[in-house]
C-alpha positions as CSV (number, residue, x, y, z in Angstrom):
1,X,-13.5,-6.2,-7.6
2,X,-14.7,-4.8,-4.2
3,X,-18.4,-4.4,-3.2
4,X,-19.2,-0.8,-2.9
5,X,-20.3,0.5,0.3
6,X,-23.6,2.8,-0.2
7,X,-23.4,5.7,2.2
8,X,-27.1,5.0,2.6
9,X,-26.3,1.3,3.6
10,X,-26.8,0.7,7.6
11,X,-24.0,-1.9,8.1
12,X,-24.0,-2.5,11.4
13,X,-28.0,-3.6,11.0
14,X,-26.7,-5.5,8.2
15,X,-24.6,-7.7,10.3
16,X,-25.5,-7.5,13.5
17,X,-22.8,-8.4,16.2
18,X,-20.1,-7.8,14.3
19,X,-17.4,-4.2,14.8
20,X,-16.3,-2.3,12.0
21,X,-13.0,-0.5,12.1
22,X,-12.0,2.1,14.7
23,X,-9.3,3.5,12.2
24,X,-7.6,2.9,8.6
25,X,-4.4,3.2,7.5
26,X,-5.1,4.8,3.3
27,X,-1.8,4.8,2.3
28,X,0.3,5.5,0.5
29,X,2.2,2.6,-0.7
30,X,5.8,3.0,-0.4
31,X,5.5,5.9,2.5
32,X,6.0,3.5,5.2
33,X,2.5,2.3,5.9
34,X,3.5,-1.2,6.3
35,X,6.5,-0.9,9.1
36,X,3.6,1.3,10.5
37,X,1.1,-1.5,10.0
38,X,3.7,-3.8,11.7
39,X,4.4,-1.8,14.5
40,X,1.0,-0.7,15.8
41,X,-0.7,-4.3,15.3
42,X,2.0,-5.4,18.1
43,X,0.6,-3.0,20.5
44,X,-2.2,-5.4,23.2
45,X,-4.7,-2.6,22.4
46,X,-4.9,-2.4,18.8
47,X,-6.5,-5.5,16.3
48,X,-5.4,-5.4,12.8
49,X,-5.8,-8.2,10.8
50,X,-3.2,-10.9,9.5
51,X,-4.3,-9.8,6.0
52,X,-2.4,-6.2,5.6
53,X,-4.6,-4.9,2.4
54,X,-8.2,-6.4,2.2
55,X,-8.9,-3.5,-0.3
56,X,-12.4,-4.1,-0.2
57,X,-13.4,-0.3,0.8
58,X,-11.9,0.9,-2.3
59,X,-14.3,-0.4,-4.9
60,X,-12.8,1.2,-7.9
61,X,-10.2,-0.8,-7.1
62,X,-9.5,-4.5,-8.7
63,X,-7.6,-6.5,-6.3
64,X,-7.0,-9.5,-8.3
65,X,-5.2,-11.4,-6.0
66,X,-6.5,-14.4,-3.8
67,X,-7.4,-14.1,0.0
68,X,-9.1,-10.3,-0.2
69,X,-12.6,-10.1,0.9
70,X,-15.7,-10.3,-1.8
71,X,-17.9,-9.5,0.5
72,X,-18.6,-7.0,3.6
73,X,-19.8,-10.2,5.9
74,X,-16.0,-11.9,4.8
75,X,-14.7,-8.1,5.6
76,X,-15.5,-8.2,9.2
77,X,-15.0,-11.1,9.8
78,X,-11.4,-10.3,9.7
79,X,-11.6,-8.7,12.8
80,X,-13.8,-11.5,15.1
81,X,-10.7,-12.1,16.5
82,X,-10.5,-8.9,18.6
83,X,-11.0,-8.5,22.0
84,X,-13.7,-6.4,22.9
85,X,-11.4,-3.9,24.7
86,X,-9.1,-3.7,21.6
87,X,-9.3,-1.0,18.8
88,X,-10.0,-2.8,15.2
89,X,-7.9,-1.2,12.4
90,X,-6.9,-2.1,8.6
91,X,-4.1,-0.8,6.3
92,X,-4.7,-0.5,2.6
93,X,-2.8,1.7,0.8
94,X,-5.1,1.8,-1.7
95,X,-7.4,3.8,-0.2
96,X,-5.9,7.3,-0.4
97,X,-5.6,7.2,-4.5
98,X,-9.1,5.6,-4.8
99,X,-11.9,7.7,-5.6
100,X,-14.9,6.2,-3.7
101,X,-12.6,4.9,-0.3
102,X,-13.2,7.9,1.9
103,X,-16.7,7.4,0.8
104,X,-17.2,4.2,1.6
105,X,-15.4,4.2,4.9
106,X,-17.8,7.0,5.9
107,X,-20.6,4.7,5.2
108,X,-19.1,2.0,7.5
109,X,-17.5,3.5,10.0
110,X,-18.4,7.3,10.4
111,X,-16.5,7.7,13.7
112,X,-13.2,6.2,12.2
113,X,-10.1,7.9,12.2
114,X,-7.8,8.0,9.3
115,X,-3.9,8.4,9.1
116,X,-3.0,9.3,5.5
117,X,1.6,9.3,4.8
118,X,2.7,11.5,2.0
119,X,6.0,11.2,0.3
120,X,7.8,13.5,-1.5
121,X,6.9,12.7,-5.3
122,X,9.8,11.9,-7.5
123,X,11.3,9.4,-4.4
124,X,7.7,8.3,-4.4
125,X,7.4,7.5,-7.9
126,X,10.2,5.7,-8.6
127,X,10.2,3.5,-5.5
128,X,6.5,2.8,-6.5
129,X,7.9,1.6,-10.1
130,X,10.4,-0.2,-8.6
131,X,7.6,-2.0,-6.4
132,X,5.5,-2.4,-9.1
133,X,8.2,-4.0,-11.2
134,X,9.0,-6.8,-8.4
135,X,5.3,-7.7,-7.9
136,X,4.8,-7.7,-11.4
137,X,2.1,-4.8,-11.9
138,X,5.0,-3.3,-14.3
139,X,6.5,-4.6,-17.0
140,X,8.7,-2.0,-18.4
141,X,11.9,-1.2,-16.6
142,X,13.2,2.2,-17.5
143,X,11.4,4.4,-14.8
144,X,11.4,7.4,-17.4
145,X,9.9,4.9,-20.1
146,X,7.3,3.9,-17.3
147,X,6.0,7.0,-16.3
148,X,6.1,8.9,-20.0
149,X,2.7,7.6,-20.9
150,X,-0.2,5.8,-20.2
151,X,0.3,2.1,-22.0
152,X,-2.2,-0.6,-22.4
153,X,-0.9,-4.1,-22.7
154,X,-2.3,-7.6,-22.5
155,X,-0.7,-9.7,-19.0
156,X,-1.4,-12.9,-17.6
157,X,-3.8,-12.6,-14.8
158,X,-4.9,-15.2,-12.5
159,X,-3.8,-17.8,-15.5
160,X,-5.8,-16.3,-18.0
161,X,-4.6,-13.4,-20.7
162,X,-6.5,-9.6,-20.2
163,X,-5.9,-6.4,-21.6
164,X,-5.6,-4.3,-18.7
165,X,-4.2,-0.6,-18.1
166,X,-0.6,-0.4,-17.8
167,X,0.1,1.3,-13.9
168,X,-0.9,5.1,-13.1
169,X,1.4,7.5,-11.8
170,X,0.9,10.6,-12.1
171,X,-2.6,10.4,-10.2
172,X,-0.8,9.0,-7.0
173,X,0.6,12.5,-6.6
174,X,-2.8,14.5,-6.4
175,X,-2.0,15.1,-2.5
176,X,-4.8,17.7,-2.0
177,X,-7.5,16.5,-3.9
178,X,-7.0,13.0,-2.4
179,X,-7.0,14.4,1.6
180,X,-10.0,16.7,0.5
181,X,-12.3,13.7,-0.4
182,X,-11.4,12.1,3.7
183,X,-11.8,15.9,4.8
184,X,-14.8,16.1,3.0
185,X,-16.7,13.1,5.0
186,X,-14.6,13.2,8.3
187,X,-13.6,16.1,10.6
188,X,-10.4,17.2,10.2
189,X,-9.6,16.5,13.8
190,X,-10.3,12.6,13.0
191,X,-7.4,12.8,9.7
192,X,-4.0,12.4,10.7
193,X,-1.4,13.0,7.6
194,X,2.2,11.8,8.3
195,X,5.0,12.5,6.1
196,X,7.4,9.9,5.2
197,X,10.5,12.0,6.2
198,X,9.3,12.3,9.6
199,X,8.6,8.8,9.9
200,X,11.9,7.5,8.7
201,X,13.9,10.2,10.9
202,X,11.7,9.5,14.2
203,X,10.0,5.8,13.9
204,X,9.5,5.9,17.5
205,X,8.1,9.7,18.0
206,X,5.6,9.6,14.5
207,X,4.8,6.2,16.2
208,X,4.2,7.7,20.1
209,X,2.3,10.4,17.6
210,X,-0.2,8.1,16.4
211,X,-1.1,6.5,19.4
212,X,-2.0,10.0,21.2
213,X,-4.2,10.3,17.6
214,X,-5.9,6.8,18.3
215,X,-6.2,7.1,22.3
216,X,-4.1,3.8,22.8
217,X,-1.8,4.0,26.0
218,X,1.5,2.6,24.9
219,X,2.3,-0.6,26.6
220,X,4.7,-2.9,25.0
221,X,8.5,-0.9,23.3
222,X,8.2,0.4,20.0
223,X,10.6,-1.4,17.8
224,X,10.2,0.0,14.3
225,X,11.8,-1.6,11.6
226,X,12.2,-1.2,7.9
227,X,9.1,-3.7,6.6
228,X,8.8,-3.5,2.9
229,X,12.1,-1.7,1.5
230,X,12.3,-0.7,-2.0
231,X,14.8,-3.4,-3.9
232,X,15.6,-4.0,-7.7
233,X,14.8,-6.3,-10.2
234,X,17.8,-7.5,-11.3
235,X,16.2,-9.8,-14.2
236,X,13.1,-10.3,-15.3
237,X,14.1,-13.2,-17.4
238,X,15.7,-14.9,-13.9
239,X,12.4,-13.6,-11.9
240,X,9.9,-14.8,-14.7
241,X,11.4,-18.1,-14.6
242,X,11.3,-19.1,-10.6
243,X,8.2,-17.1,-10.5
244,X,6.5,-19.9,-13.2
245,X,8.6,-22.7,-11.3
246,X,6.8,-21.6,-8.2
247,X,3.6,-21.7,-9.7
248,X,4.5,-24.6,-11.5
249,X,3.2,-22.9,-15.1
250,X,3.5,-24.7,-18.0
251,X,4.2,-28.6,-18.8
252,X,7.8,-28.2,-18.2
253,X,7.3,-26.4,-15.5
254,X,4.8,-28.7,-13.7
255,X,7.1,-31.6,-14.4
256,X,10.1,-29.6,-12.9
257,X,7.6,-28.4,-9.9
258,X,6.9,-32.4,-9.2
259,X,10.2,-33.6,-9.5
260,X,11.6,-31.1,-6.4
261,X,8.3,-32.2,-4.3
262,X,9.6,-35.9,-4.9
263,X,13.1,-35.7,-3.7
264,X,13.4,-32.8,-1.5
265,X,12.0,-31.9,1.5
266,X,9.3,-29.3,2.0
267,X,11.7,-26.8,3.9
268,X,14.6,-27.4,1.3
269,X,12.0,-27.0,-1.7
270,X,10.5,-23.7,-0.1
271,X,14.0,-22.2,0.2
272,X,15.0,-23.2,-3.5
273,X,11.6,-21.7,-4.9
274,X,11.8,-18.6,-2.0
275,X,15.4,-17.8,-3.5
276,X,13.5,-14.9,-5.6
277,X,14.4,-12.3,-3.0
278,X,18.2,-13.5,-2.8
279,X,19.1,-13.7,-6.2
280,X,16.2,-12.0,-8.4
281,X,16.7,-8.6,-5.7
282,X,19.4,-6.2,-4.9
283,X,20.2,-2.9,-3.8
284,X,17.8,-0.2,-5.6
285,X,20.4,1.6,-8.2
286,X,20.6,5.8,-7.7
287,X,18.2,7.2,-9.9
288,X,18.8,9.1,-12.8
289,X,18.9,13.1,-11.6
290,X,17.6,14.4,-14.8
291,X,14.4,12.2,-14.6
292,X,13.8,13.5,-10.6
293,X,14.5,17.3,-11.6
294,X,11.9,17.0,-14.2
295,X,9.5,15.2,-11.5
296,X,9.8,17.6,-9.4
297,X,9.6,20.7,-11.9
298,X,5.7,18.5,-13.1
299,X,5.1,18.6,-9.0
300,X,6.1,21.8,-8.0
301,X,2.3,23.1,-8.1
302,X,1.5,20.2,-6.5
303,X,3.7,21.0,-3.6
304,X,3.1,24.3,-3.0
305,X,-0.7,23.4,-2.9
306,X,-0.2,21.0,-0.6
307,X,2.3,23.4,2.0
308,X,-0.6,25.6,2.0
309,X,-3.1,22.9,2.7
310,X,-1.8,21.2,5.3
311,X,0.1,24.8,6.6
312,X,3.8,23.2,6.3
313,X,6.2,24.4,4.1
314,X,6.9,21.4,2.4
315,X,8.5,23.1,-0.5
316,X,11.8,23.8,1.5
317,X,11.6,20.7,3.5
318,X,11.3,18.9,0.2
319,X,13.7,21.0,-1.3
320,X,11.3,22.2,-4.1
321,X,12.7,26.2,-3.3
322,X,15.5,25.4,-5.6
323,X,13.1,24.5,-8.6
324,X,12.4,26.6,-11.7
């Protein structure tokens, strides 16, 4: 789990020499924040980091996976890389849903900026699910199954079994509580929140939109493109089983991993173990109308809270006029 960041902490006296970010991308996931990661990190004047999500700032947050920084020295020292003339940013979508984030990236970096993208909630949710079901967070595959309670069940974690939470939804969708804890700790000047509509219908404006935001002067083309696109699991019996031959899990397994790295070559044995997105992945199915209605009826309130918030009227550009 992340290291907390105490507001009372001085971390620039705590490792002297090194920057901290000049702006954060919080999320959310599935709203476009990694074509937007993609984009900006190709602009000369802007530094983010090979490694999209470091998660660390959000310490509620367990990021299991390998390669995410323990510590705030290992943090920023994802950024010595930089230029000095270049502006140091991160993406985490993590960081809008987390409760201690805003916080903790007041405590680091008070003069950071912070771009927030909100997506209409049902489309939200269910591309989330279907996310979480091809990185394996989620294990059940029926999005109105998913989403009708909060389950616990026990998962394989970092080869070892834990009983962990099953994924939260609902709480991804608290828009205005979640911009109030950044607006609570930055000016409001210094928050920028897209929506993913916009982005999606003008990559290149929301894009041009940002930079103004940041202070960056354009200088090479903005070529947006579609970086992580929602897909579905086609089988999880087919994705469980490449996903353990990649690993090489189990004594089969191992003895089937060894036997490709003896007789094929490393580029040939990468393609047959990479052939997850190929065959395991396909075109996301239309979702089921009833389910999104009743989303939508749930996040009505939500919406309207929101359109008076941020002074948009999201409700008719999300369509939520026509709900009951």
């Amino acid at each position: 789990m992340s290291v907390p960041v105490e507001p009372s902490d001085d971390a620039r006296a705590a490792t002297p020499g090194r920057r901290v970010p000049d702006f954060f991308i919080v999320g959310h996931p599935k709203c476009g924040t990694t074509a937007l990661y993609d984009t900006l990190r190709r602009q000369p004047g802007i530094y983010m980091p090979a490694l999209k999500e470091p998660h660390f700032l959000a310490s509620d947050v367990d990021a299991r996976r390998g390669g995410v920084p323990r510590t705030l020295e290992a943090y920023l020292a994802l950024f010595d890389e930089a230029s000095p003339d270049q502006l140091l940013g991160e993406a985490s979508p993590s960081y809008l849903s987390s409760q201690t984030a805003a916080a903790n990236i007041a405590a680091l970096a008070p003069a950071a900026k912070i771009i927030a993208v909100l997506r209409e909630p049902a489309s939200f949710l269910r591309s989330l699910h279907l996310q979480f079901l091809q990185s394996r967070i989620e294990s059940e595959a029926d999005f109105e199954k998913a989403i009708s309670v909060e389950r616990l069940r026990s998962k394989e974690v970092n080869g070892s079994d834990a009983t962990t939470p099953a994924p939260r939804y609902f709480e991804r969708v608290r828009y205005v509580e979640q911009l109030r804890r950044y607006h609570d700790v930055f000016a409001r000047e210094d928050v920028l929140v897209l929506i993913y509509d916009d982005f999606r219908g003008d990559n290149e404006g929301t894009v041009r939109g940002v930079l103004r935001f940041l202070g960056v002067q354009e200088a090479v083309p903005i070529d947006v493109r579609e970086a992580n696109p929602t897909v579905r699991l086609r089988s999880r019996q087919l994705d469980d089983l490449i996903h353990s031959a990649a690993l090489g899990r189990g004594p089969v397994m191992r003895g089937v991993k060894m036997g490709v790295k003896a007789v094929t070559s490393r580029r040939l044995r990468h393609g047959v173990l990479g052939m997850r997105s190929s065959v395991v992945y396909g075109e996301p199915e239309a979702p089921d109308e009833r389910v999104m209605q009743e989303l939508r009826r749930r996040f009505k309130g939500e919406v309207l809270a929101l359109s008076e918030y941020l002074e948009r009227d999201l409700v008719t550009f999300w369509g939520y006029d026509s709900i009951d």
